[in-house]
C-alpha positions as CSV (number, residue, x, y, z in Angstrom):
1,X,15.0,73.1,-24.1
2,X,12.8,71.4,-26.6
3,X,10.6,73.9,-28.4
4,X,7.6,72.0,-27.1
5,X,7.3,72.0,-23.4
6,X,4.1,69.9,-23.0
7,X,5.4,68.4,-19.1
8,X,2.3,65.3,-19.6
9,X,3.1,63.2,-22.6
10,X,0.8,60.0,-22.9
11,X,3.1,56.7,-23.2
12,X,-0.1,55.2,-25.2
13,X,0.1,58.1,-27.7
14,X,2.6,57.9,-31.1
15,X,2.6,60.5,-33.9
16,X,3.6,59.3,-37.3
17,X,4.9,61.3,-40.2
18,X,5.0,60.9,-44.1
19,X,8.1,63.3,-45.0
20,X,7.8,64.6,-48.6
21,X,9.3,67.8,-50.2
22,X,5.4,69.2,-50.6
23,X,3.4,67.9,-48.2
24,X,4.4,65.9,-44.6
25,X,1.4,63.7,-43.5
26,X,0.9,63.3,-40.0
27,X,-1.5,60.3,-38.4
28,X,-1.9,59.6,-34.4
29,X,-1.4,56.2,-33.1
30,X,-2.1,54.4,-29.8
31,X,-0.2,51.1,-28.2
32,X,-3.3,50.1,-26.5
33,X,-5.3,49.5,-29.4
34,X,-2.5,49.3,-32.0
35,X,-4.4,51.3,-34.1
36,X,-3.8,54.8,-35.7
37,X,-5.7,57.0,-37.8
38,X,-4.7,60.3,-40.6
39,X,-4.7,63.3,-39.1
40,X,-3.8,66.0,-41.8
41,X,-1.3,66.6,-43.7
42,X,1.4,69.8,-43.0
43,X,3.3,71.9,-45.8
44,X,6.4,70.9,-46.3
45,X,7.6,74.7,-47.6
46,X,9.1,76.7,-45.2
47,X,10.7,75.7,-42.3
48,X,9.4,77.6,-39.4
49,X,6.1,77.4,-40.2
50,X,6.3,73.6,-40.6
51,X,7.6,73.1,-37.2
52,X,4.9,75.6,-35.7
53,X,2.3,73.4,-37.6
54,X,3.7,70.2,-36.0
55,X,4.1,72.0,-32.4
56,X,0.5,72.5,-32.3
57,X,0.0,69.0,-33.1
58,X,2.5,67.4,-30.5
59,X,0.7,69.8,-28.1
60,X,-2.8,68.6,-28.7
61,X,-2.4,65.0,-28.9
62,X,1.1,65.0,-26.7
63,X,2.7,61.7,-28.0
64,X,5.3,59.9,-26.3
65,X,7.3,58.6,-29.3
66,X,7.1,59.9,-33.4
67,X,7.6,57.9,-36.3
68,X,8.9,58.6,-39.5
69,X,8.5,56.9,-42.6
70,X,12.1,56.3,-44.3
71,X,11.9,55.4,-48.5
72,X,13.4,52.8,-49.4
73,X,13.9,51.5,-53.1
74,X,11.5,48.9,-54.2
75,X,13.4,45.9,-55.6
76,X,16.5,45.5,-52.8
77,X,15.9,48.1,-49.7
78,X,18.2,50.5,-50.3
79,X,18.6,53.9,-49.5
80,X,17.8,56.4,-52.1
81,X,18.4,60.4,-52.0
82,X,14.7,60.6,-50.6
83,X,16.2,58.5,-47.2
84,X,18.8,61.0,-46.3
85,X,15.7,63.8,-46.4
86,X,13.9,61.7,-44.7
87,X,16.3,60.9,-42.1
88,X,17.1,64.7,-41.7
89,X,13.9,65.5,-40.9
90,X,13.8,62.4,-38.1
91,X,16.4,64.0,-36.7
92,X,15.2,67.8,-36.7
93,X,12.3,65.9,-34.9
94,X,13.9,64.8,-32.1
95,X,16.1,68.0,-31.9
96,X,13.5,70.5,-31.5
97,X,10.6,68.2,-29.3
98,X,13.6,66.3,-27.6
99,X,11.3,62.8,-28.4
100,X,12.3,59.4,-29.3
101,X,11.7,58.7,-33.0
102,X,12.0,55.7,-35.2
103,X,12.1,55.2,-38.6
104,X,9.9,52.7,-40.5
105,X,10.3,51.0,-44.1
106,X,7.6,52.9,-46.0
107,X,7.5,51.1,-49.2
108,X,4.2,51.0,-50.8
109,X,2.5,52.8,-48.3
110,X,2.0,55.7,-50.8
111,X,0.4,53.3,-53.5
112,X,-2.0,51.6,-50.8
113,X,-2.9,55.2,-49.3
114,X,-3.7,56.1,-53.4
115,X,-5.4,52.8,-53.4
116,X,-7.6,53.4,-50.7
117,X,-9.2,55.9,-52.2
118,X,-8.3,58.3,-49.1
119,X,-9.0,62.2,-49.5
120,X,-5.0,63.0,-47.9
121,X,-2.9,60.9,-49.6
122,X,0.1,62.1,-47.2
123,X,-2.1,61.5,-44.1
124,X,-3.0,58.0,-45.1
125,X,0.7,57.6,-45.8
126,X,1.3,58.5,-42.6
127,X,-1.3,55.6,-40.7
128,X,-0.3,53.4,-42.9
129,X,3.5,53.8,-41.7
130,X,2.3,54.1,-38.1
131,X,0.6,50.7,-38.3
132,X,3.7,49.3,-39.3
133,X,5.8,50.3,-36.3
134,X,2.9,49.5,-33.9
135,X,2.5,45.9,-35.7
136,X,6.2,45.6,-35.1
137,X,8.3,48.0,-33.0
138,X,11.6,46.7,-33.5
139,X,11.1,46.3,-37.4
């Protein structure tokens, strides 16, 4: 059974991360409004403790589906040794929670997040990637 066992999620509900090797930033989204906003950012170091971190957070705001943002390489797409991380995680997601998760281009959202002027870069990262998927699911 998934390590979260929240029986009520809320279909409106998405929770979006920004996976980095520090830092994973983690924003809240809803269908309704198509909006989503940073929620905090978790650390990245230490495995158990990350998923404990982001357990809570399922728990509290109990999402129906999480995104992840995958790096791509700026000029032509591709995948770069980041998107295999990135992807791992994704999948570790869905593993432990048992929820649906997609995977959004997240080029640029790190410069527009720095940009914005935001206090958690990763968090802003992570709304910026969950506007994305809400704008366009199927992207």
């Amino acid at each position: 059974m998934p390590e979260t066992a929240v029986a009520h999620r809320d279909p409106a509900v998405l929770m979006g991360f920004d996976f980095g090797t520090r830092l994973i930033g983690v924003a809240v989204g809803n269908t309704v409004t198509g909006t989503a906003s940073a929620l905090c950012s978790v650390p990245a170091a230490g495995r158990q403790q990350r998923f404990d971190a982001i357990a809570r957070l399922l728990g509290q705001w109990r999402p129906a589906r999480l995104v992840v943002g995958l790096p791509l390489s700026r000029d032509e797409g591709a995948e770069q040794p980041r998107s295999l991380q990135a992807r791992r995680f994704a999948n570790q997601l869905h593993g432990r929670f048992g929820l649906p998760v997609a995977l959004v281009d997240e080029r640029y959202t790190s410069r527009a997040a720095q940009d914005s002027g935001a206090r958690d870069i990763d968090a802003e990262s992570a709304r910026l990637i969950l506007e994305q998927y809400l704008r366009d699911p199927a992207a």
